[in-house]
C-alpha positions as CSV (number, residue, x, y, z in Angstrom):
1,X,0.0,0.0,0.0
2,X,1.1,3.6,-0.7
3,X,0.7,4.6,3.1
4,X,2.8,2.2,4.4
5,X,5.6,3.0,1.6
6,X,5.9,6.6,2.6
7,X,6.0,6.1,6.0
8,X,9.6,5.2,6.1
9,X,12.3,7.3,7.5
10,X,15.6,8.3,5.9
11,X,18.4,10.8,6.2
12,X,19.3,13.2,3.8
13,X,22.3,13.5,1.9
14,X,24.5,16.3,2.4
15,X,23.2,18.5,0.1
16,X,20.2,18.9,2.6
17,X,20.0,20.3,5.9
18,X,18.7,17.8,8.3
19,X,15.4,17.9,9.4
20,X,15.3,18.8,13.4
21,X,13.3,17.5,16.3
22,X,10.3,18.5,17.5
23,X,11.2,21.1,21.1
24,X,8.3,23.3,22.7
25,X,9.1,26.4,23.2
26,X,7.4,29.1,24.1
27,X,5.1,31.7,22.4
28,X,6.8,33.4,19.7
29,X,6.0,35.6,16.6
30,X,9.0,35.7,15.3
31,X,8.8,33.2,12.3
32,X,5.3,33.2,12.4
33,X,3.3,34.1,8.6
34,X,6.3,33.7,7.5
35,X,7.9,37.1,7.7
36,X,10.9,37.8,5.3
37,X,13.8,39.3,7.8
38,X,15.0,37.2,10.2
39,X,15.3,40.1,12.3
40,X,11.6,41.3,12.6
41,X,10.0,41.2,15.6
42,X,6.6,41.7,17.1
43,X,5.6,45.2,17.9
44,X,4.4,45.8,21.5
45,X,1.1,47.0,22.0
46,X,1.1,50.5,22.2
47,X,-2.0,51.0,23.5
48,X,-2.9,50.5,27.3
49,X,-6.4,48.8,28.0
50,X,-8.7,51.1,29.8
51,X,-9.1,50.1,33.0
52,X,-12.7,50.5,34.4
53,X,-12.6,48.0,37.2
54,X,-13.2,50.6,39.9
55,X,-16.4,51.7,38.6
56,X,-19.1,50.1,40.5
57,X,-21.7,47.8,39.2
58,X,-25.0,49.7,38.3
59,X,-28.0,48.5,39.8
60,X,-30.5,46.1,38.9
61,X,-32.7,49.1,37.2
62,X,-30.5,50.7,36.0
63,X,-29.3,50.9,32.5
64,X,-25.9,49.2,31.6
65,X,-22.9,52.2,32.1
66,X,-19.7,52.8,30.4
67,X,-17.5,55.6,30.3
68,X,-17.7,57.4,27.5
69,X,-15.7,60.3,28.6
70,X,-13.2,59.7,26.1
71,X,-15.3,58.8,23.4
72,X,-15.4,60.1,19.8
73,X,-17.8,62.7,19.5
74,X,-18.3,64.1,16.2
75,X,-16.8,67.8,15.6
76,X,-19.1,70.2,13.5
77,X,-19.0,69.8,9.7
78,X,-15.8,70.5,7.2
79,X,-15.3,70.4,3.8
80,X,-11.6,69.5,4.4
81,X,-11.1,65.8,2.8
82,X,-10.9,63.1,5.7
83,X,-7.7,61.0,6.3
84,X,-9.9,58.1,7.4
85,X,-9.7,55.3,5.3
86,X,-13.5,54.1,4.2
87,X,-13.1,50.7,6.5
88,X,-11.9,53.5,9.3
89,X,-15.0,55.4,9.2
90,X,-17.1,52.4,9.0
91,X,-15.7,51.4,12.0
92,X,-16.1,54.1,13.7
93,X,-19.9,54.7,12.3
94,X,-20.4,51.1,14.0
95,X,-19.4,52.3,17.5
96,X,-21.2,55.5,17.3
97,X,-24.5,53.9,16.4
98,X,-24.1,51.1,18.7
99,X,-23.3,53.7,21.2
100,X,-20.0,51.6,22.7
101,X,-17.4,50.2,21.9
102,X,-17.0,46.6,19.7
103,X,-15.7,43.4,20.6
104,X,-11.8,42.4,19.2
105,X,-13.5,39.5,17.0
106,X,-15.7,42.0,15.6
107,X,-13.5,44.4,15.0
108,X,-11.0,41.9,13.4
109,X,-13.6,40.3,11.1
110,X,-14.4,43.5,9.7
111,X,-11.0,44.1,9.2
112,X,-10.5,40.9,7.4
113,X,-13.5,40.3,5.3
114,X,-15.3,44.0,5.0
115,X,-16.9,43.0,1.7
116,X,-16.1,46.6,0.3
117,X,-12.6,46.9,2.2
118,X,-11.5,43.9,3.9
119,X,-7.8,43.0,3.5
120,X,-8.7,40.0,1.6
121,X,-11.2,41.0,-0.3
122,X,-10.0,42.8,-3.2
123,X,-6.1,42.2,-3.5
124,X,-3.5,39.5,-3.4
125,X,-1.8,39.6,-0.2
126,X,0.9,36.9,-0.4
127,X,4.3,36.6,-1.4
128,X,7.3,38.2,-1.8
129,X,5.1,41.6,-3.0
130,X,2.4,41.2,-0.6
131,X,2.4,41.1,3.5
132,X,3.7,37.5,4.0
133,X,4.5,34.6,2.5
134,X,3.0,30.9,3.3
135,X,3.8,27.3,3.6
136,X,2.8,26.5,-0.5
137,X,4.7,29.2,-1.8
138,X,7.9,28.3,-0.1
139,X,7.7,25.4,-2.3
140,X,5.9,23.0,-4.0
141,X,6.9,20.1,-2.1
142,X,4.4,21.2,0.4
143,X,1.8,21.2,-1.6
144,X,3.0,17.8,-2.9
145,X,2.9,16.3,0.7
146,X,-0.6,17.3,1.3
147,X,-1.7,15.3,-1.8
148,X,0.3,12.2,-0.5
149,X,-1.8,12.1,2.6
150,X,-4.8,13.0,0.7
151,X,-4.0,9.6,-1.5
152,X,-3.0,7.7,1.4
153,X,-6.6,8.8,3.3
154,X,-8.5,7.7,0.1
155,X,-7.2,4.4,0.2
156,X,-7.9,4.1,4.0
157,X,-11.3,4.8,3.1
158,X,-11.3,1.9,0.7
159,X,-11.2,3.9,-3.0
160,X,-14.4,5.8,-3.5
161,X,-15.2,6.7,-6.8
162,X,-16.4,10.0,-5.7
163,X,-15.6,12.5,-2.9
164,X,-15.6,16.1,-2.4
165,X,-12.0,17.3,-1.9
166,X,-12.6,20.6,0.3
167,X,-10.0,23.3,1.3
168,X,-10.8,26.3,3.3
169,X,-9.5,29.5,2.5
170,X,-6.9,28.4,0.0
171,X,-5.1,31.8,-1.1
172,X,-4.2,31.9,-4.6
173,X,-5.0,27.8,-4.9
174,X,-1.0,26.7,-5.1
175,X,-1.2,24.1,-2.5
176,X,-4.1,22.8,-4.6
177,X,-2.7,22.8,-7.9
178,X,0.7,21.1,-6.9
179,X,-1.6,18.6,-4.8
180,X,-3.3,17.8,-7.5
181,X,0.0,17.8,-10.0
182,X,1.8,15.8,-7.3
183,X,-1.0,13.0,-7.4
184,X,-1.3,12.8,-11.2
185,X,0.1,9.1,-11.4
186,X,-2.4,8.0,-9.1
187,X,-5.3,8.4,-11.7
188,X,-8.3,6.5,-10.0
189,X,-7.9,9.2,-7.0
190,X,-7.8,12.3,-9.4
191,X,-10.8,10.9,-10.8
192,X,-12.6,10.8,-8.2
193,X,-12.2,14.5,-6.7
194,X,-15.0,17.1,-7.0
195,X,-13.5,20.5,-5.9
196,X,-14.9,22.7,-3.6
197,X,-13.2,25.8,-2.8
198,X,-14.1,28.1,0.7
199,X,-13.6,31.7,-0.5
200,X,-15.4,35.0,0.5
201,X,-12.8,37.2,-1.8
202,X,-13.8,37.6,-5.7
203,X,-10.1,38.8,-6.4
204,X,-8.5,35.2,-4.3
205,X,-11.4,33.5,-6.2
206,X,-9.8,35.1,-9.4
207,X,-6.2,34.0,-8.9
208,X,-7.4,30.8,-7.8
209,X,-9.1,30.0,-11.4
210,X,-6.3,31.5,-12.9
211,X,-3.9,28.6,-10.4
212,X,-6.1,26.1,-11.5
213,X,-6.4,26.3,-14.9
214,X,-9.8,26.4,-15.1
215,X,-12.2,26.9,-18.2
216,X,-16.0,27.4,-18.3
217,X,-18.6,26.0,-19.8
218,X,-22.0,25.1,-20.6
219,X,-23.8,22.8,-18.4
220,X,-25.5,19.7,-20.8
221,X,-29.1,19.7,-18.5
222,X,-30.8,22.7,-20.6
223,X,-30.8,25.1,-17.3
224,X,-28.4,27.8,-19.2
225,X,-26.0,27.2,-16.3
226,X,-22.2,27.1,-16.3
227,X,-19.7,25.1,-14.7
228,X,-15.8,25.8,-14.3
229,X,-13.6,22.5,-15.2
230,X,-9.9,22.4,-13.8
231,X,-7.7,21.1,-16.7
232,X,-4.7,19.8,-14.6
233,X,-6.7,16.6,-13.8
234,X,-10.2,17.2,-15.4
235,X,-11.9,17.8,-12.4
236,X,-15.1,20.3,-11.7
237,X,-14.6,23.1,-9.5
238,X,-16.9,25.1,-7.5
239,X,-16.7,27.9,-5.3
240,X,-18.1,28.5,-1.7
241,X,-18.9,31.8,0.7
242,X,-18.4,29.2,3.8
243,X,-18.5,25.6,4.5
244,X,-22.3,24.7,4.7
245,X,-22.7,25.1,1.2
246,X,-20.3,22.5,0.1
247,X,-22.7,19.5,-1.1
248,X,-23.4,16.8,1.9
249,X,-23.7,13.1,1.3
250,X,-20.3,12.3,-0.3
251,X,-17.1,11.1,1.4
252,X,-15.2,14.5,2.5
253,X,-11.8,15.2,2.6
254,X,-11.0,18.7,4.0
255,X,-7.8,20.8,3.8
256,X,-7.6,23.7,6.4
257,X,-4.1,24.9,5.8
258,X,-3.6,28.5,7.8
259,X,-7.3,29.1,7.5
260,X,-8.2,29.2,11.4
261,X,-5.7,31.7,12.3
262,X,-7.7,34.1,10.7
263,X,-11.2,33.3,12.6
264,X,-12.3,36.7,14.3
265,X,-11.1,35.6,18.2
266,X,-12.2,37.7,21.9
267,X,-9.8,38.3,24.0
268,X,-10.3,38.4,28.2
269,X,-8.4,40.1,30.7
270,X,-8.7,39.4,34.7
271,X,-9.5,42.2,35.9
272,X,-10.7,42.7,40.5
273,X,-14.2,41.9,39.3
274,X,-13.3,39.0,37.1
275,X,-12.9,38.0,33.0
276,X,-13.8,41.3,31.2
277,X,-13.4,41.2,27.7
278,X,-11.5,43.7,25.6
279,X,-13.4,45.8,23.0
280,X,-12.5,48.2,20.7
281,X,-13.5,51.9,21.3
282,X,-12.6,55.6,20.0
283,X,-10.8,58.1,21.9
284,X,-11.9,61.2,21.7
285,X,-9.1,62.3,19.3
286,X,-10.3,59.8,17.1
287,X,-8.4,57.4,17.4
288,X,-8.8,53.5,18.4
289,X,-8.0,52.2,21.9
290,X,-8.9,49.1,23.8
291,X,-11.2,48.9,27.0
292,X,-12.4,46.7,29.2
293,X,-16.2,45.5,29.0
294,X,-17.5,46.5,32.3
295,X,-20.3,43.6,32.2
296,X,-20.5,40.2,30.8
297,X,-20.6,39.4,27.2
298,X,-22.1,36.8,25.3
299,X,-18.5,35.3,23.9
300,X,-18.2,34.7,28.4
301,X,-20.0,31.4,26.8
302,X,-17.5,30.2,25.1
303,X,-14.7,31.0,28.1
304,X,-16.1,29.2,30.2
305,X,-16.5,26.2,28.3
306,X,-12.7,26.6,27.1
307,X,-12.1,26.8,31.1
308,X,-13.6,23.5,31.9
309,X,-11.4,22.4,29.2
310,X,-7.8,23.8,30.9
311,X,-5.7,22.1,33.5
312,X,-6.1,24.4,36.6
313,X,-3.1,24.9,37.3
314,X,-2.8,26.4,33.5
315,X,-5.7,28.8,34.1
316,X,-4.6,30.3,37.2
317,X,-1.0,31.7,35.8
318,X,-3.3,33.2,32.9
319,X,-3.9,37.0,33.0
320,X,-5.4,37.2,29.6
321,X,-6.9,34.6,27.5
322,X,-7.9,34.2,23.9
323,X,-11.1,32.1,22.6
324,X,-12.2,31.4,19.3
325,X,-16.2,30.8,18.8
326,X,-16.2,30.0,15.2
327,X,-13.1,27.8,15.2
328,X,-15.5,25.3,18.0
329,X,-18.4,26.1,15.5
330,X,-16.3,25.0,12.6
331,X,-14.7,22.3,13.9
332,X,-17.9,20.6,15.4
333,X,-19.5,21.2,11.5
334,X,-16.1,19.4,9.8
335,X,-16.8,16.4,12.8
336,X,-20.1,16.0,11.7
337,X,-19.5,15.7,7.7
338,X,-16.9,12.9,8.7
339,X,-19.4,11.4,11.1
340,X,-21.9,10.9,8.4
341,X,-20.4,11.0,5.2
342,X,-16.8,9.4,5.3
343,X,-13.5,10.9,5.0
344,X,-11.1,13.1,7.2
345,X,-9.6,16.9,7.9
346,X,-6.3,18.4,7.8
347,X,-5.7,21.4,10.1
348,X,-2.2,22.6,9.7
349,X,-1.5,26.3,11.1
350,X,0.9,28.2,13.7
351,X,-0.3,27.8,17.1
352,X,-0.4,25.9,20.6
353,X,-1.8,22.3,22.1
354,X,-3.2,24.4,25.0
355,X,-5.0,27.9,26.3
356,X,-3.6,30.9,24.4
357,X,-3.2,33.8,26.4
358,X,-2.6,37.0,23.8
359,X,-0.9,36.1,20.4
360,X,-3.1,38.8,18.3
361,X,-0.6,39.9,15.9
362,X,-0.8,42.5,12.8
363,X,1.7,42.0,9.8
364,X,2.4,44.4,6.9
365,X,5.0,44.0,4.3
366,X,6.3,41.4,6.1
367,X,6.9,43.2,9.4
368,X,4.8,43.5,12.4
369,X,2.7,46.5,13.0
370,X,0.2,47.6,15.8
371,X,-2.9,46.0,15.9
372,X,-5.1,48.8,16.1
373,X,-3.0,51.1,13.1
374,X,-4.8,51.7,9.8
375,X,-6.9,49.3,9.6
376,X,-7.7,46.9,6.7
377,X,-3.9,47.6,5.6
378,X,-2.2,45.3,7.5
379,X,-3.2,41.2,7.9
380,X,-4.4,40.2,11.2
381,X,-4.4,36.4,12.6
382,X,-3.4,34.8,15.9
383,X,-2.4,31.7,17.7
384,X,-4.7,28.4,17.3
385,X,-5.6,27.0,20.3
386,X,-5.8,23.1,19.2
387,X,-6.6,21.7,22.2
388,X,-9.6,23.8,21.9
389,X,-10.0,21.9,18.1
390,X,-9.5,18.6,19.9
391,X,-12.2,18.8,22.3
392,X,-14.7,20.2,19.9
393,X,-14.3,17.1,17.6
394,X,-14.5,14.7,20.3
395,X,-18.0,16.0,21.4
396,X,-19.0,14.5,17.9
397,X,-19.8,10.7,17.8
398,X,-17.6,8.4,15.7
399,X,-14.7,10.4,14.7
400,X,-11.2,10.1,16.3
401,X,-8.6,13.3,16.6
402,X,-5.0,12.7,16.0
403,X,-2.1,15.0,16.8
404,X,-1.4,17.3,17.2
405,X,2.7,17.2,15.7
406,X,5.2,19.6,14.1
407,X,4.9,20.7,10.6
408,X,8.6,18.9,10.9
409,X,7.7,15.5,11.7
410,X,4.3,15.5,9.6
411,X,6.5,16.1,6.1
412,X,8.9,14.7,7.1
413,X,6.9,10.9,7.8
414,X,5.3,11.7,4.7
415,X,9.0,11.6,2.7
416,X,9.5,14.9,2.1
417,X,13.6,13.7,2.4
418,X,13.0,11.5,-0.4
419,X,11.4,14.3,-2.6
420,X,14.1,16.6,-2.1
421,X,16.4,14.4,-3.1
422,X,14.7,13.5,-6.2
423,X,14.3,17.2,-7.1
424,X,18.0,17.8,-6.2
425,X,18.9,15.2,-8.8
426,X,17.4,17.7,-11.9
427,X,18.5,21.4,-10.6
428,X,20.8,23.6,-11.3
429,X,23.0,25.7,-9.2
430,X,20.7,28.3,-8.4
431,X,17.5,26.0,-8.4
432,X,19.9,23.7,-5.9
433,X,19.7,26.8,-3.4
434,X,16.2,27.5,-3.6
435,X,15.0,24.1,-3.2
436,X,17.6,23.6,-0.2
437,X,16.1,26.9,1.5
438,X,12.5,25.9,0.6
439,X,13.1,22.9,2.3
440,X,14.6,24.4,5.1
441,X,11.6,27.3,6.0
442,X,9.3,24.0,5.5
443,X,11.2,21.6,8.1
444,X,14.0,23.6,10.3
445,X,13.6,25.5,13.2
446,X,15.2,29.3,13.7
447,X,18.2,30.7,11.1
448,X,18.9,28.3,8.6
449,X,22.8,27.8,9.2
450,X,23.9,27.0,5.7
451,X,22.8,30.8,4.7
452,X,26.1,32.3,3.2
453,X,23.8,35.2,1.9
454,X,23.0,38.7,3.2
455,X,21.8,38.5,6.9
456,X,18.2,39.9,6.0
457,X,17.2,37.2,3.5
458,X,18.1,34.7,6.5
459,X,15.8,31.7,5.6
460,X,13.6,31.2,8.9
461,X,12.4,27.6,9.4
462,X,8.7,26.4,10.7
463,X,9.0,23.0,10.9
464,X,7.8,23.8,14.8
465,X,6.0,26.4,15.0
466,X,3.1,25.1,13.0
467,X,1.3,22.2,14.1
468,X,-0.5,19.2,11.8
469,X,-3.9,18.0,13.3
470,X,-6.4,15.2,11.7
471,X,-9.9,14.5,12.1
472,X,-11.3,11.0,10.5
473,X,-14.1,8.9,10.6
474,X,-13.3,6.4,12.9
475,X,-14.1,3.5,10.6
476,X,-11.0,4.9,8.3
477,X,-8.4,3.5,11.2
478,X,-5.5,5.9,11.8
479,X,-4.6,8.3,9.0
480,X,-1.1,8.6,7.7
481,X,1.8,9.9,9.5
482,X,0.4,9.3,12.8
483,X,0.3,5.6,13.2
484,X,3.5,4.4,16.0
């Protein structure tokens, strides 16, 4: 069988730097996003929470209170042209009108996916020219690895003809178009797949055709409809504004690759009284700051169910704590597809096997800026808290969670080694180099030490920053690399 084939270890030859072992360490956003200079680092958080902890709790009768001392309050008209950006003054139109401040998931999901000025929704952000660069444009053997354990799931779940081969949020559609060039000798399995992509920006949605190769045309049922056809394997392709309306009832495979760093998350502080969580106001200067809720919120849901979750001893050295609602949400929604339907999920992303405290982070240009600067301009993701993806999944009957493990050891089980060295065998020079520093942001951990090149082109590894979890049907058996 294929899985068992590519499960074997093997050293590299010299040309390649090894690939290290996994070590925790702690929370860092160093080589996170993949930033190009080895030298960036996070920029602190320039702006102090409000503290409002001394103000006493109004009375039962009384309306809810919050300081809005400092607030925004709109000067009289002027025909001098505004420096806000249009995302700006919509977020500041939201807090005026709700008459306080918003929570830092709403704020960050308007941000993000703002139909009119979201940062994803009408540009290419990635690469060398955009804000950061990911794991499938370091190199196509990523891409290449995710298609073997694709093939080797398939078989697990005994060959179906059909199945819907789902990623979420996949960027300019690289990792899908090496996956499915890397697993064009396996034909049966590219045969089978029916595309479905998860993408709320038409401009990502663009490049993603463009990655795919796709044509249009007529559908053959008389309904004047069109459908768009892949032509690196054959296969149809549909796009999707979020999960749900991916097609039930066929086996599932699901590819989450740096898609739930992104999901909106609230953040908590302890304050005398308790968890408050941290919204988003405007000073009265105009300008964002965070405060402190002064009374519960409905997101104190979801932290206490992530606190029944923690160790004790974990919770009490926490000051602040992050929680993701719609990563639970998703993940109990993926559970239940593989429950019914067959099939299994690949959640790969930068993050932690435990409570996350505050890893909110903004990058621009590939360096890190303030959170709360020009918004819409700058990408915005933070840590994923997989033991919270664990737990959701297990509340879901007959599915099993696996993982999870490094980014290193994940590739590497899957013979990433072995595909490096084939490539190696074909380069030149120059091609030699890339491919060896590829490899290296892919697998190693910190400076790559074979870098003879200037000290701000440094390759950074991620082998263990990011984190490789699977969901599958229990039925399916372990998935490949995670059997011992």
């Amino acid at each position: 069988m294929l899985r068992r084939a590519l499960l074997r270890s093997s050293a590299l030859r010299r040309l390649l730097p090894p690939s290290p072992s996994y070590s925790p360490s702690p929370l860092s956003l160093a080589s996170v996003r993949q930033c190009s200079s080895s030298s960036s680092s996070q920029i602190p958080h320039s702006h102090s929470v409000e503290q409002l902890e001394d103000t006493p709790p109004p009375p039962p009768s009384a309306t809810i209170s919050i300081d809005r001392s400092n607030l925004y309050n709109p000067t009289e008209h002027s025909h001098e042209p505004s420096a806000d950006s249009e995302l700006v003054k919509h977020l500041k139109n939201v807090i005026k009108f709700r008459g306080g401040p918003i929570t830092v998931a709403e704020y960050m999901e308007e941000v993000l996916t703002n139909p009119k000025s979201g940062y994803y929704m009408n540009r290419d952000v990635f690469g060398k020219g955009g804000d950061f660069i990911t794991s499938p444009e370091v190199s196509q053997m990523f891409g290449e690895m995710i298609g073997v354990w694709a093939v080797c799931l398939w078989e697990q779940m005994g060959q179906p003809d059909r199945i819907n081969l789902v990623e979420l949020g996949p960027g300019r559609g690289t990792l899908m178009a090496d996956l499915l060039r890397g697993a064009s000798k396996f034909k049966n399995f590219t045969a089978s797949l029916a595309l479905h992509l998860v993408e709320c920006s038409p401009a990502l949605q663009k490049l993603q055709y463009q990655k795919l190769k796709c044509t249009t045309e007529e559908t053959v049922d008389g309904d004047s409809g069109t459908r768009h056809i892949s032509t690196l394997a054959g296969n149809p392709v549909s796009w999707h504004a979020m999960l749900e309306q991916v097609p039930t009832g066929l086996p599932t495979i699901v590819i989450a690759h740096e898609f739930y760093d992104a999901l909106p998350v609230h953040q908590f502080q302890k304050a005398s009284r308790g968890w408050c969580e941290k919204m988003v106001d405007v000073t009265e200067n105009s300008s964002f700051r965070f405060v402190l809720s002064p009374q519960p919120t409905p997101a104190a849901l979801y932290l206490a169910q992530r606190c029944k979750w923690a160790k004790a001893e974990e919770f009490t050295k926490l000051s602040q704590i992050e929680v993701c609602p719609k990563a639970i949400d998703l993940t109990q929604e993926i559970a239940n597809r593989i429950s019914v339907d067959g099939g299994g999920a690949l959640i790969i992303d930068y993050g932690l096997n435990g409570t996350i405290a505050d890893s909110l982070q903004a990058i621009r240009k590939h360096k890190f800026v303030d959170i709360l600067d020009d918004p819409g301009s700058a990408d915005l993701s933070a840590y994923v808290d997989f033991e919270a993806i664990r737990r959701s999944a297990e509340e879901i009957p007959d599915v099993s969670v696996h993982g999870p493990i490094t980014q290193s050891e994940f590739l590497g089980s899957l013979g990433i080694n072995f595909r490096a060295e084939a490539l190696l065998q074909n380069c030149n020079e120059e091609q030699a180099e890339s491919l060896r520093t590829g490899y290296w942001r892919l697998v190693g951990e910190g400076e790559a030490p074979f870098w003879e090149g200037p000290d701000e082109q440094t390759p950074i590894g991620m082998g263990t920053r990011y984190l490789a979890m699977a969901i599958v049907n229990k039925k399916q058996g372990i998935p490949a690399p995670y059997q011992e």
